[in-house]
C-alpha positions in Angstrom: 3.8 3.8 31.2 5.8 4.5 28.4 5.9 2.0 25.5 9.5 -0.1 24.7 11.7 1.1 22.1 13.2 -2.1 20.1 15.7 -1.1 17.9 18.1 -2.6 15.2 16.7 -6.1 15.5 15.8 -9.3 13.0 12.5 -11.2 13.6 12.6 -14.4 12.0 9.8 -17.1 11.2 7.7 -16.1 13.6 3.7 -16.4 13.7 2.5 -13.2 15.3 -1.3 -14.5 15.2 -0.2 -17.1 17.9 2.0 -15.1 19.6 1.2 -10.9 19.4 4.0 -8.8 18.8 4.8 -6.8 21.9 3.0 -3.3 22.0 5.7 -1.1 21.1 8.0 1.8 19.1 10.1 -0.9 16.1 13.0 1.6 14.7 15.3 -0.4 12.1 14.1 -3.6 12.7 13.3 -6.5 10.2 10.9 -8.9 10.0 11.4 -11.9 7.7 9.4 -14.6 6.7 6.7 -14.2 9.7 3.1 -14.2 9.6 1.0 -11.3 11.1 -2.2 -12.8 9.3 -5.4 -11.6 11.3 -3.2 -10.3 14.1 -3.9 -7.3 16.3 -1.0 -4.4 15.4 -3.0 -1.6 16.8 -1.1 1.0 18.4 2.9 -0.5 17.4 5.2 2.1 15.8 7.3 0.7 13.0 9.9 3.5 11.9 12.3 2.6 9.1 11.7 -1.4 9.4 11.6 -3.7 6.5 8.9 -6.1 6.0 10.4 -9.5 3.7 8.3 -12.4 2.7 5.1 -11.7 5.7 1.4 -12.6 5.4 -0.3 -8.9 6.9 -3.0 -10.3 4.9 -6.3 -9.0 7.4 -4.0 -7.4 9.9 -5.6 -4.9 12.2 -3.9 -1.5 11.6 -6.2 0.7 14.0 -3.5 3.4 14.9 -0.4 1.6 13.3 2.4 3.8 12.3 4.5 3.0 9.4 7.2 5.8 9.3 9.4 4.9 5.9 8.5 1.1 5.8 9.4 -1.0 3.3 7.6 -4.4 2.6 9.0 -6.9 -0.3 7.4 -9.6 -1.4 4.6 -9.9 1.2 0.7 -11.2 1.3 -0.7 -8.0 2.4 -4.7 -9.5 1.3 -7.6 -7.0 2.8 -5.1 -4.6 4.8 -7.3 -1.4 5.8 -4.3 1.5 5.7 -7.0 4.2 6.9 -7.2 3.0 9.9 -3.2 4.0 10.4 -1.9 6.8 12.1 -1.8 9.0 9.3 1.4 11.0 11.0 4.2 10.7 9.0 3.0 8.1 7.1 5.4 6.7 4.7 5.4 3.1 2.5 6.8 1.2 -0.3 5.7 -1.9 -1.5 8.0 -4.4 -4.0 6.4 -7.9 -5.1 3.3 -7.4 -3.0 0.0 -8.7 -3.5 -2.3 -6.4 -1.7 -5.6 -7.2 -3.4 -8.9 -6.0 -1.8 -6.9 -3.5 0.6 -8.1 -0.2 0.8 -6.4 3.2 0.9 -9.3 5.2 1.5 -8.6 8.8 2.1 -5.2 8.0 2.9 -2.6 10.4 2.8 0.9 8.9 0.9 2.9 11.2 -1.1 5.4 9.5 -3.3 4.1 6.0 -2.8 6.0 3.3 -4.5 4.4 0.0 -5.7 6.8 -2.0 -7.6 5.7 -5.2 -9.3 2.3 -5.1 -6.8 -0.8 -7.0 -7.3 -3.3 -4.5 -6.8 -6.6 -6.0 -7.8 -9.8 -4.5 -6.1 -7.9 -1.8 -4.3 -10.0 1.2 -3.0 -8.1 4.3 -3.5 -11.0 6.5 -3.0 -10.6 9.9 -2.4 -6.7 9.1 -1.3 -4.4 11.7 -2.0 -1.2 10.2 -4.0 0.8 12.9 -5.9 4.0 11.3 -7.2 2.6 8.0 -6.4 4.2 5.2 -8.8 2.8 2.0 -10.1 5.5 0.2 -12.4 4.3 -3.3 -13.6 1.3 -3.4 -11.1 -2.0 -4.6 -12.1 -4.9 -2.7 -11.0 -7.5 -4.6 -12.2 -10.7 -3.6 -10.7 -8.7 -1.0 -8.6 -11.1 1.8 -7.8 -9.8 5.0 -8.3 -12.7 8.1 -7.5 -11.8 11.5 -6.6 -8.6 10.3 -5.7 -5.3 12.9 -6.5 -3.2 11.2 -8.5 -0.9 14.4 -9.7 2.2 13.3 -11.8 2.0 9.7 -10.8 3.5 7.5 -13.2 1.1 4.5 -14.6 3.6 4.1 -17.4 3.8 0.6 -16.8 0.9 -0.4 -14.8 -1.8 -2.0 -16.4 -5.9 -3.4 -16.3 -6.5 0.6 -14.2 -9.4 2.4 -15.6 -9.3 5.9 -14.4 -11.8 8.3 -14.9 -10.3 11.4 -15.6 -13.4 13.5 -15.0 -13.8 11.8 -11.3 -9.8 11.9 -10.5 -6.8 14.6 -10.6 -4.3 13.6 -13.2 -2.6 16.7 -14.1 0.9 15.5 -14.9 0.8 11.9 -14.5 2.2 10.0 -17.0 0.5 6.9 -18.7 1.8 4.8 -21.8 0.3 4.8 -24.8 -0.9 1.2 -24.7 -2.5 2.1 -21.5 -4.6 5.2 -22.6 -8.0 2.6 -23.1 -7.7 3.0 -19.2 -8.9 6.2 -19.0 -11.1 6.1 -21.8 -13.3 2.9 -20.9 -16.5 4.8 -19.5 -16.8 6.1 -23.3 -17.4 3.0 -24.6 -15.1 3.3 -27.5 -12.8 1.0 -29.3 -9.4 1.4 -29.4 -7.4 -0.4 -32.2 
């Protein structure tokens, strides 16, 4: 049986951990202030929706798709994005907090993160040329073997990137930010 298509619609203030959101393809859709906290989203499609003000924070993702997603200013706490359907996968994140989430081995070319919390992140071995971080904290982000070609950590700050361990050809860091990649040495920089 073929799963519903809901398109063009606005989802407001609902709690998706008491009530699941219908299995399903979501094209154009919006979701504002609801909470998907804990809840099962295995297997829904969302294709060019917009996430504003949700809690995703410990969301099962086994086999979500998000097709050119936006989320603003959402609790995203714990969210494992390799368990997504890699096809087509396509995100950008403004005002997020997505602290101890993991993007291992994940796929995302140009990956925005805007003004993101992004303490304890797991970016191993994820592949994120063109990837930008502007004003995100990355504190205790884990970055190893993970392609980071001509991202820009210009304004990002608390990374440390090892560039022995990571691809950085081309990505652009600010001067104030270069003790991020040097902190294994052990130096001071003044």
């Amino acid at each position: 049986m073929p799963k519903p298509i809901i398109e063009d619609q606005r989802f407001l203030d609902v709690d998706y951990g008491a009530q699941p959101l219908p299995t399903g393809t979501y094209e154009n859709c919006t979701f504002i202030n609801c909470s998907f906290a804990g809840a099962d989203l295995g297997g829904r499609h969302f294709a060019d929706c917009v996430f504003e003000h949700c809690d995703l924070s410990l969301a099962k993702t086994v086999e979500t798709a998000f097709r050119t997603v936006s989320f603003q200013h959402c609790k995203m706490l714990g969210l494992r994005f390799e368990d997504c359907n890699p096809f087509l996968l396509a995100v950008d994140f403004a005002d997020c907090t997505l602290n101890f989430s993991t993007f291992y081995q994940v796929k995302l070319k140009q990956a925005r993160f805007r003004q993101c919390q992004l303490e304890e992140v797991d970016f191993t071995d994820a592949q994120l040329p063109d990837a930008v971080f502007a004003a995100c904290n990355l504190q205790r982000a884990v970055f190893e073997n993970t392609v980071l070609k001509n991202a820009d950590f210009r304004t990002a700050y608390a990374y440390r990137i090892d560039p022995e361990q990571n691809q950085i050809r081309k990505a652009k860091f600010s001067l104030s930010g270069v003790a991020g990649l040097l902190g294994k040495y052990g130096i001071v920089i003044e």
